[in-house]
Structure formats: C-alpha cells, structure tokens
C-alpha positions as CSV (number, residue, x, y, z in Angstrom):
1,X,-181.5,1.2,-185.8
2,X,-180.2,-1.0,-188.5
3,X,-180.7,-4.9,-187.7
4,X,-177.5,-5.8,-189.3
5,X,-175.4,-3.9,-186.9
6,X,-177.8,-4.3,-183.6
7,X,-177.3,-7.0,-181.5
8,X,-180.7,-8.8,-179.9
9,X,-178.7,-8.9,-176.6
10,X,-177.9,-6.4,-173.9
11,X,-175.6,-5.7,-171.3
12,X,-176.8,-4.9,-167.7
13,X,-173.8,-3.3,-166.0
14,X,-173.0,-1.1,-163.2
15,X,-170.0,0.9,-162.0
16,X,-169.4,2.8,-158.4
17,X,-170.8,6.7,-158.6
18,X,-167.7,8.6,-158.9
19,X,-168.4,12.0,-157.7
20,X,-171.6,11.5,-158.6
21,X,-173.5,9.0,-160.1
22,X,-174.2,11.3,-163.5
23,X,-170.7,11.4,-163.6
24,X,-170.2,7.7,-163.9
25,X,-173.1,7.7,-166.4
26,X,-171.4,10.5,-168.5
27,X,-167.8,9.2,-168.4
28,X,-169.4,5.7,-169.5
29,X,-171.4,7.3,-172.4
30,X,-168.3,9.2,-173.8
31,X,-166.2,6.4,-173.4
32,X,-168.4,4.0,-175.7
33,X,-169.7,6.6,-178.4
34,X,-167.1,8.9,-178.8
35,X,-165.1,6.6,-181.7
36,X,-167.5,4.7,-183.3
37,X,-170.8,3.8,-181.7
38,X,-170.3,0.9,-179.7
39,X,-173.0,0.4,-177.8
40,X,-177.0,2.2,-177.3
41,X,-177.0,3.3,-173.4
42,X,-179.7,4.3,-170.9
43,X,-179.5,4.7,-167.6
44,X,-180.7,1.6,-165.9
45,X,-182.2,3.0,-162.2
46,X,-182.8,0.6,-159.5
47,X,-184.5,2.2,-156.3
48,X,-183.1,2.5,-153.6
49,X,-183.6,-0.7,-151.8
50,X,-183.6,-2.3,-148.4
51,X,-180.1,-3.5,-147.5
52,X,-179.3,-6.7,-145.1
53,X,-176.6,-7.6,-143.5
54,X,-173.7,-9.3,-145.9
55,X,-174.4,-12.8,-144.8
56,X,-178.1,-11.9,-146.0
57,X,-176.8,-10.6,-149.3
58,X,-174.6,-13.2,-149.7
59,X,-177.7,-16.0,-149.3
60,X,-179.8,-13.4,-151.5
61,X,-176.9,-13.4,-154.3
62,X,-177.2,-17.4,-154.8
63,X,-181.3,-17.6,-154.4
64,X,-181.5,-14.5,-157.5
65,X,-179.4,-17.1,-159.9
66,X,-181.9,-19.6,-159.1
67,X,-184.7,-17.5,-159.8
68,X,-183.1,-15.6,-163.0
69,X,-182.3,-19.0,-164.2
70,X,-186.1,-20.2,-163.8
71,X,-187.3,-17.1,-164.9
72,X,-185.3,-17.0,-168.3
73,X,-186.9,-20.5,-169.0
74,X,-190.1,-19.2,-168.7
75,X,-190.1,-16.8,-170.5
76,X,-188.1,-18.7,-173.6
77,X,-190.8,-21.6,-173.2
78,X,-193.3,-18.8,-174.4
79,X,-191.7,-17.3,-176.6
80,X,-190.8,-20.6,-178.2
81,X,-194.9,-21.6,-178.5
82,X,-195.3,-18.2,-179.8
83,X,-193.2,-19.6,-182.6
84,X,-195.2,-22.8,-183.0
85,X,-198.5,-21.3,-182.5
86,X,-197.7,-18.3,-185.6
87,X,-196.7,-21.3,-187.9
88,X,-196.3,-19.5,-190.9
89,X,-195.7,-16.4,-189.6
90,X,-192.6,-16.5,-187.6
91,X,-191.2,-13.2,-189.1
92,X,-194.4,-12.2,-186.5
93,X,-192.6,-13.6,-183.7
94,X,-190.5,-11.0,-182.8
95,X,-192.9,-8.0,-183.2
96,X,-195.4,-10.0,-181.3
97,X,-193.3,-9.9,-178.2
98,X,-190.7,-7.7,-178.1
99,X,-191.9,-3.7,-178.6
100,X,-188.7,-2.1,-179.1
101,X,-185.4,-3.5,-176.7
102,X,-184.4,-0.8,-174.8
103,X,-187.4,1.0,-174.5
104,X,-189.7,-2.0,-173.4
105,X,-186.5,-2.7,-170.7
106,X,-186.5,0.2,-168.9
107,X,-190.1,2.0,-169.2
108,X,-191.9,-1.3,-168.7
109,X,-190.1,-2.7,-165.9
110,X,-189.6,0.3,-164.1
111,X,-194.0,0.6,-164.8
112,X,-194.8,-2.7,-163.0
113,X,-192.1,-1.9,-160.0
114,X,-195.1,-1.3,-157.6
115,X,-195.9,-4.5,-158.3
116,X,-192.8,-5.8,-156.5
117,X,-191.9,-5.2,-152.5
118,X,-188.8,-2.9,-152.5
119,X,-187.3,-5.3,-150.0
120,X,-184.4,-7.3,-150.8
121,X,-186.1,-10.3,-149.0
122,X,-187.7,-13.9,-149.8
123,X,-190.9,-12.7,-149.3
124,X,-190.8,-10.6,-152.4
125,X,-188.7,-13.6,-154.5
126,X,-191.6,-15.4,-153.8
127,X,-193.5,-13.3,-155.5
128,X,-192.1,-13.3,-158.5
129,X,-191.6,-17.2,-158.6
130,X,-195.2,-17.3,-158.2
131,X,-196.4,-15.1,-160.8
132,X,-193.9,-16.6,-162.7
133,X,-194.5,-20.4,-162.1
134,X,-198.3,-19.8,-162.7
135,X,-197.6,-18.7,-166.0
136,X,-195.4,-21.5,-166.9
137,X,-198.8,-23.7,-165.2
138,X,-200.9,-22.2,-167.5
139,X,-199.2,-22.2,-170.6
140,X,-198.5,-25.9,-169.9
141,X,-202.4,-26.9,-170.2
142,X,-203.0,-24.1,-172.7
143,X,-200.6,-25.9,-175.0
144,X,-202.0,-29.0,-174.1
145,X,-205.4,-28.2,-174.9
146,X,-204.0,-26.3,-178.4
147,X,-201.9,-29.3,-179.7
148,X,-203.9,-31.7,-178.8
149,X,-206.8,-29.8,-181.2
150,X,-204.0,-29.4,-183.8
151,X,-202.9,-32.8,-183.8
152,X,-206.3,-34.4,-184.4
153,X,-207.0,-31.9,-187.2
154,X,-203.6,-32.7,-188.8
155,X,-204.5,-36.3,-188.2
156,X,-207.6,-35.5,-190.0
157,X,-205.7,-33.7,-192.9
158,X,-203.0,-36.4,-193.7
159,X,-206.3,-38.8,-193.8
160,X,-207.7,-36.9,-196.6
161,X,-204.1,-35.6,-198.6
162,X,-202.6,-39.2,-198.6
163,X,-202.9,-41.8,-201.8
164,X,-205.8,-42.6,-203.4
165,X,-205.6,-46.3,-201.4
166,X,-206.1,-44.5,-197.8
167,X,-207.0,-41.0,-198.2
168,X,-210.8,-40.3,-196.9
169,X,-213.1,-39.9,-200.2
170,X,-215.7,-38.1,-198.1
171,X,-214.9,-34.8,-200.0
172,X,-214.8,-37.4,-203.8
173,X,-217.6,-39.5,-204.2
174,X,-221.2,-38.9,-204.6
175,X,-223.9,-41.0,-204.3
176,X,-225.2,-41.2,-207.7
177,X,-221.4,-42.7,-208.0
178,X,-222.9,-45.9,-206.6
179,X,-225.6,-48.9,-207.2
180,X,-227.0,-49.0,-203.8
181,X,-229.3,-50.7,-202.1
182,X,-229.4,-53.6,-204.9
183,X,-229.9,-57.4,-203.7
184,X,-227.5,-58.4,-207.0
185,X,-225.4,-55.4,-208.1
186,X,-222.6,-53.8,-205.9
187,X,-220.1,-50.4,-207.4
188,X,-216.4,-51.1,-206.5
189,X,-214.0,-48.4,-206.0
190,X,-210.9,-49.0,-208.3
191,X,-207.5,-47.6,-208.3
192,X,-205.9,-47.5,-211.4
193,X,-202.5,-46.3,-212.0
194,X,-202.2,-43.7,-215.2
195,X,-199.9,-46.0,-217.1
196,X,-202.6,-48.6,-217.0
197,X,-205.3,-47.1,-217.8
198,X,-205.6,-47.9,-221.3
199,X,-205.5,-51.8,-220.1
200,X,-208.1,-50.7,-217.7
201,X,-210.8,-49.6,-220.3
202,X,-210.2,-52.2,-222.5
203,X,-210.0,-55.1,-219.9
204,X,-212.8,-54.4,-216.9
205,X,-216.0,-55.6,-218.5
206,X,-214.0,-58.8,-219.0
207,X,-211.9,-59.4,-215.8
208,X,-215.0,-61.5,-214.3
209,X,-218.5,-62.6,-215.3
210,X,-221.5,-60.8,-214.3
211,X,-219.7,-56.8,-215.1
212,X,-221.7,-54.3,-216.3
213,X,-221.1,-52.7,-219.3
214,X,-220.0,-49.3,-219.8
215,X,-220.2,-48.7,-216.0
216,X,-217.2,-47.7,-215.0
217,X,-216.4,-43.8,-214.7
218,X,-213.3,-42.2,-213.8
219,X,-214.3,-40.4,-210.2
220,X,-210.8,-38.5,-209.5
221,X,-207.1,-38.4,-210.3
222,X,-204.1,-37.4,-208.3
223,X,-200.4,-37.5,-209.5
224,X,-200.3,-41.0,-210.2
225,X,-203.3,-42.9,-210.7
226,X,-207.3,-42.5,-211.5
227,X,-210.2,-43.6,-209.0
228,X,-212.7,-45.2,-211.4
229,X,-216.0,-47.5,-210.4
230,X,-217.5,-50.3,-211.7
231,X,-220.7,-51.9,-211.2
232,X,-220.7,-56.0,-211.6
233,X,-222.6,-58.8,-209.5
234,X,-222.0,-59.2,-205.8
235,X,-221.2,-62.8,-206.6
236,X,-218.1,-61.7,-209.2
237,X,-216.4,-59.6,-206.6
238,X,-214.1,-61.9,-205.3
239,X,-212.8,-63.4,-209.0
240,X,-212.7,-59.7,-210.0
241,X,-210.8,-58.6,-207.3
242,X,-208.4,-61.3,-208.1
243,X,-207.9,-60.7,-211.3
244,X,-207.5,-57.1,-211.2
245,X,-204.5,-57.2,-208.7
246,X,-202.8,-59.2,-211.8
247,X,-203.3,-56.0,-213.8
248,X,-202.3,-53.8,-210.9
249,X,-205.7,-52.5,-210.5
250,X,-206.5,-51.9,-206.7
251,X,-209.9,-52.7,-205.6
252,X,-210.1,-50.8,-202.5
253,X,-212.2,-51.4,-199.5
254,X,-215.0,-49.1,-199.3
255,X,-218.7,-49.0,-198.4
256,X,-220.7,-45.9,-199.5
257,X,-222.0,-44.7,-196.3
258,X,-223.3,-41.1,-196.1
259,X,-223.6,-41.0,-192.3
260,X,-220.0,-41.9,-191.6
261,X,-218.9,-39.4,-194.4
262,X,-221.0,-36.6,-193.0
263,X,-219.5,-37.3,-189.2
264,X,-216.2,-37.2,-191.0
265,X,-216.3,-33.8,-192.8
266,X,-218.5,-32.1,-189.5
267,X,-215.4,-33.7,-187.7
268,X,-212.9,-31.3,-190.0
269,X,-215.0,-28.7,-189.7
270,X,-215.8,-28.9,-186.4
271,X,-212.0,-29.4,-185.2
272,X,-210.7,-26.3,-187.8
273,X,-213.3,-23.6,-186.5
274,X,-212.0,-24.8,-182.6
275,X,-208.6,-24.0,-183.5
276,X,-209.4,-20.6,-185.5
277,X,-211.7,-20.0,-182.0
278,X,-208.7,-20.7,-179.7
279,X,-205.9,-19.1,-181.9
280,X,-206.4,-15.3,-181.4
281,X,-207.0,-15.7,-177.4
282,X,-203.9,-17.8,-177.3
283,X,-201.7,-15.3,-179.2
284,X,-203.5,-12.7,-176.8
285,X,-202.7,-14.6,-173.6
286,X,-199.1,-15.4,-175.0
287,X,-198.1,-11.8,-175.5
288,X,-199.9,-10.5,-172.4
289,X,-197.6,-13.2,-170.4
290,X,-194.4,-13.0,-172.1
291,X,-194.6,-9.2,-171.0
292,X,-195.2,-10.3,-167.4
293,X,-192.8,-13.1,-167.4
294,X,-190.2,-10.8,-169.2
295,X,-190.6,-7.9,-167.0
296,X,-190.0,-10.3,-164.1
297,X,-187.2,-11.4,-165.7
298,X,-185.4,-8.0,-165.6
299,X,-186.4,-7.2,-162.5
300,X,-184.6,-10.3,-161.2
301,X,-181.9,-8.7,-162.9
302,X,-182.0,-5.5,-161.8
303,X,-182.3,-7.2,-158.1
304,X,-179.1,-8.9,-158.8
305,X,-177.1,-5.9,-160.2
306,X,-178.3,-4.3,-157.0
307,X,-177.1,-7.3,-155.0
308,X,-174.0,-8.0,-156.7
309,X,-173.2,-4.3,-156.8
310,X,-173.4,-4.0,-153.1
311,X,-171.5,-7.1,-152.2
312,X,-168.4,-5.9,-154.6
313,X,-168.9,-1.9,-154.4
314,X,-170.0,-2.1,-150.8
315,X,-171.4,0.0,-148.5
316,X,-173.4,3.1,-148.4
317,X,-175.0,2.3,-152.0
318,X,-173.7,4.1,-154.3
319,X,-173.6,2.9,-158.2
320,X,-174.7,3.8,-161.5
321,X,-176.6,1.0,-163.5
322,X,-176.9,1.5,-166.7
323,X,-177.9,-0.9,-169.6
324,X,-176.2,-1.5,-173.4
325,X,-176.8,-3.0,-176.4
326,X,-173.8,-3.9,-177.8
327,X,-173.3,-3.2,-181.9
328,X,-172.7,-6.7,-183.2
329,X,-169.3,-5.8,-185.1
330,X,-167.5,-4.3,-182.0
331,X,-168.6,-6.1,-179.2
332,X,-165.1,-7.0,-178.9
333,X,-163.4,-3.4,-179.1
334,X,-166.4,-2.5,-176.2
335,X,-165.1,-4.9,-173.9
336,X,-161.9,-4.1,-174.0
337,X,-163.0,-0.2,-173.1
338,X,-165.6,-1.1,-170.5
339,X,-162.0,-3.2,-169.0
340,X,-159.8,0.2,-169.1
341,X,-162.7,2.4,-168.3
342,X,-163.6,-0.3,-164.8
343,X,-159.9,-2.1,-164.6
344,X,-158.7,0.2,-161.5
345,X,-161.9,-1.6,-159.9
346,X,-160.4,-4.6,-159.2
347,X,-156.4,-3.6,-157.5
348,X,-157.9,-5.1,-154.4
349,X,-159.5,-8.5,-155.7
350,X,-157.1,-8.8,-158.7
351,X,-154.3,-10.0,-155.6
352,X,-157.0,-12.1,-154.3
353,X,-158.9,-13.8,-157.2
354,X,-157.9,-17.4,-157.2
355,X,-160.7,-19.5,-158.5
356,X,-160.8,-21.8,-155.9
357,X,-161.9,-19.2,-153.3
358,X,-165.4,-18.4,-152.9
359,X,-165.5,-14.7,-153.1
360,X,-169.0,-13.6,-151.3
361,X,-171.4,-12.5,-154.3
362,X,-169.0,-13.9,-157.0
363,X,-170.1,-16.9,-158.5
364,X,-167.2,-17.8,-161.2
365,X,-168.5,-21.3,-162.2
366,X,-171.3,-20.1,-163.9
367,X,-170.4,-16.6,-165.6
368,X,-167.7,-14.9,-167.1
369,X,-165.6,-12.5,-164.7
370,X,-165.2,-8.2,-165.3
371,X,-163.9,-5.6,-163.3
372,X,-167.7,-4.3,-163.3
373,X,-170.5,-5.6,-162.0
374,X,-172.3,-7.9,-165.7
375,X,-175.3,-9.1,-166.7
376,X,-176.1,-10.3,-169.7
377,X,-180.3,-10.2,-170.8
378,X,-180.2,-12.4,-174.3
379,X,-182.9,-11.7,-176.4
380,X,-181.7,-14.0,-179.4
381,X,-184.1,-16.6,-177.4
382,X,-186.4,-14.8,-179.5
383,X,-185.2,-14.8,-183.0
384,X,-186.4,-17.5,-185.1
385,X,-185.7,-18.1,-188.6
C-alpha cells in the first residue's frame, strides 16, 4: 500500500443486512472499488450481543462517548511518549506501535474479545475503564521516573557543553595542571579569548608581582577562547585578577579538587547507564500497553457501532459492520457514494431531523451526521514528523 495515497485514518461503519448481511458487505465492496479504489474494506464482526431495553441503550449510547473519548486520550498520551522516549528515532514511532492498520484492527481486537463480557452493560465498561485508567496510572509515574533521570543528565550535559567560564572541567584538567598543596604558590585557571591571546603571552608574567615565569600553558580551546594556567604567589592573586579583567582575561573561580571531580563524572556515568537500563523496558512496556489501550479503544468502538446501529436500525439485530480506510485523494468522491449507496436510510428521520431534538442514540453536537451508522478511528495521533 503506497503511503502517499493511504490515509492513517479509518472509517468504522455499518449498514442494515439487506437480504443478507453478505449482501450488504458485497454491494458495499462493489460500490467503493469498482471505479477507482476508494477505500481498503474488511468486514468488521461484532458478536452477537446482549440487547436492553431502548432506554438502556439510550443511557449505554452517552456512557460509550465518554469512555471512547477517555480511551482515545490514553492511548495518544502513549503514543505521544513513545515519541519523546525514541528521540532520535521518531521515523520508529510508527512501526513501534502500529503493525499494519487493518490487520492489527480486526485480528487483534477480535483476539482479546474474551477478554471483554459480551454484555452491553456497565459492569463490562468498567472493565475496560479500568484496564484502561491503570495504564494511563502507570505511564504517569513511569514517565515521571524517566524524565526526571533525563532531566538531571541533561542538566549534567549542558554543565559540561557550555562556555569555558561555567562548563565542568572535570573531563579538562589534570592534576600535574596545578601547584598544589604549596604554602606560597597557587595555579589560576584563565580564560583567554583567541583574539587576545597574543597580548596574553606577552603580558602575564607582568600583570602582577610574584608570576612565575614560563608557567602558563594552554589546557583547552573551544570556538572562541583558550583555557590557559598560570602559577604566581597567593598574595598577587587579587592585583592579578584585577588587572587581567583590563585585558579581558577571565580568571575563573576554580579549586582543583579531585574528589568533587570524580563524584561529578561517576554522577554522568552513573545517571547515563540508568537511563540506557530503563530505556528498552520502557519502550517494551510502551508498546505492550499501546496494544492494550488501543485494542480497548476499538472495542469501545465496536460497542458503539453496535449500540448506535441498534438504536437507528432497530430491532432484531441485523447489520453489517464493516471497516475502511479511506485513500487520501478521494475521500471526498467516497462520501458522496457511501450517501447514495445508505441515503434511502434516512426517508423516515430526514422529515424529522431538526437539530434541536434529541434523537435517542444521535448525538449531533459532537460528530458529523450520515445516513449510516460512522465512526471515525484516527490513527494520525500517531504520525510524527
């Protein structure tokens, strides 16, 4: 299936068995392939399930839009840290999570069904609000626990990548960089930009009394500047210090202590094996949950094409459910034949449909109306650039 022409979203709809429910099926398939393929089709079946009485459907019909609402947020939260947690690899994203549209749809679903009551009830709602709110608990603190790791090592990082005046040396100087442990002598840490250094070799020995000569080296460079030492008496410091800010040499504040320099790199190290550690579990757990939470998600919507289809098609049960996925360049051509193949559907409740009437089952606030019984399942929450 060419990506260009495949869209990442499907249509869930269902139509009244004519004859039969093949039939429906068939005249459905013809209708959208026969010019140019419009639309990929399977045959979306919902078991046979336990019906109320309409009141119950009714009730049933506004808890489902709550649930498929909560459910869809779920299930875009994790596939949204999926992004965050790949980084790099976003292209990943998609083949992390979704195996292959249709096919994950109906086999999957359809695999985890025993999972569910068959009872159109709020026991079995429950249920899958449960499962389905403990993996939004859990990804909550597994985030938590993730970012936090990844925010101290980032904090970490920028301390070691910034300028030469605030940047950890940890990973630059050495200790034979230093006089240490001298009564008299003390090594200063210098920054000195490149367009100075010249001035800088010529002037140091002179910028205060008491320098040693020849004892300044240059330790590191970045873009801009060079990180030399010098060696003087502790008692020059302060007139040094002051006249090398005349020169734009930076004396920066720094005591060579190996302990603190040690904690600081077994810090890094420490805090970038954690994440490595926690990274492949947590794509694990992410993809193991994003197939629960999404097959929850469809099976909310297969609940509610059941529902819907019942409270519009009514009594005994007798539809045809069947699932597209549009082609992204005719998506308006396939509307218009899914409205002449389903318009005789709606003689009755064309006469009747005034927007300020609740119709049982019907909610027109919050989604578009069709002759046929629509869903849509929008799997662009998982395309990230």
């Amino acid at each position: 299936q060419g990506k260009d022409t495949k869209m990442t979203e499907f249509w869930l709809i269902s139509a009244p068995g004519e004859k039969t429910c093949q039939q429906t099926w068939e005249k459905l398939h013809a209708a959208t392939t026969k010019n140019n393929n419009l639309s990929t089709n399977s045959k979306f079946n919902i078991p046979d399930l336990k019906v109320g009485t309409l009141d119950v459907l009714v009730g049933l019909s506004d808890e489902l839009a709550k649930l498929d609402a909560f459910v869809e947020g779920v299930v875009k939260k994790v596939a949204q840290y999926m992004a965050d947690v790949l980084e790099d690899s976003k292209d990943k994203v998609q083949e992390n999570l979704l195996a292959n549209g249709g096919g994950l749809l109906e086999q999957q679903w359809q695999a985890k069904l025993k999972k569910y009551s068959s009872s159109l009830d709020t026991v079995s709602f429950l249920f899958i609000f449960k499962g389905v709110n403990q993996i939004d608990n859990d990804l909550k603190a597994r985030a938590s626990a993730y970012n936090n790791l990844k925010g101290n090592l980032q904090n970490l990082e920028r301390k070691n990548a910034g300028s030469l005046l605030t940047r950890s040396l940890a990973d630059i100087v050495k200790k034979e960089d230093f006089v240490l442990d001298s009564e008299y002598l003390v090594t200063l840490l210098v920054i000195v930009p490149k367009l100075n250094y010249n001035d800088w070799v010529k002037q140091y020995e002179t910028l205060a009394e008491m320098v040693v000569p020849r004892s300044s080296n240059v330790l590191f460079e970045d873009q801009d500047s060079y990180l030399c030492n010098v060696t003087l008496f502790r008692k020059a410091v302060d007139d040094f210090k002051h006249k090398a800010r005349e020169y734009k040499f930076m004396v920066r504040d720094f005591q060579y202590n190996e302990e603190e320099m040690k904690a600081d790199k077994e810090e890094m190290n420490r805090l970038s094996t954690d994440k490595k550690k926690q990274f492949g579990p947590l794509v694990r757990w992410l993809k193991v949950n994003f197939s629960e939470a999404f097959i929850a998600w469809i099976h909310v919507k297969a609940l509610r094409v059941f529902v819907e289809s019942v409270l519009r098609y009514g009594l005994p049960v007798n539809f045809q459910a069947m699932l597209l996925q549009p082609n992204k360049k005719t998506m308006k051509k396939l509307r218009e034949v899914l409205y002449d193949l389903y318009k005789h559907l709606d003689s009755s409740a064309a006469a009747i449909i005034d927007a300020t009437m609740d119709i049982p089952g019907l909610n027109l606030s919050q989604q578009e109306y069709y002759p046929y019984v629509y869903y849509k399942i929008d799997c662009n929450l998982l395309e990230f650039k």
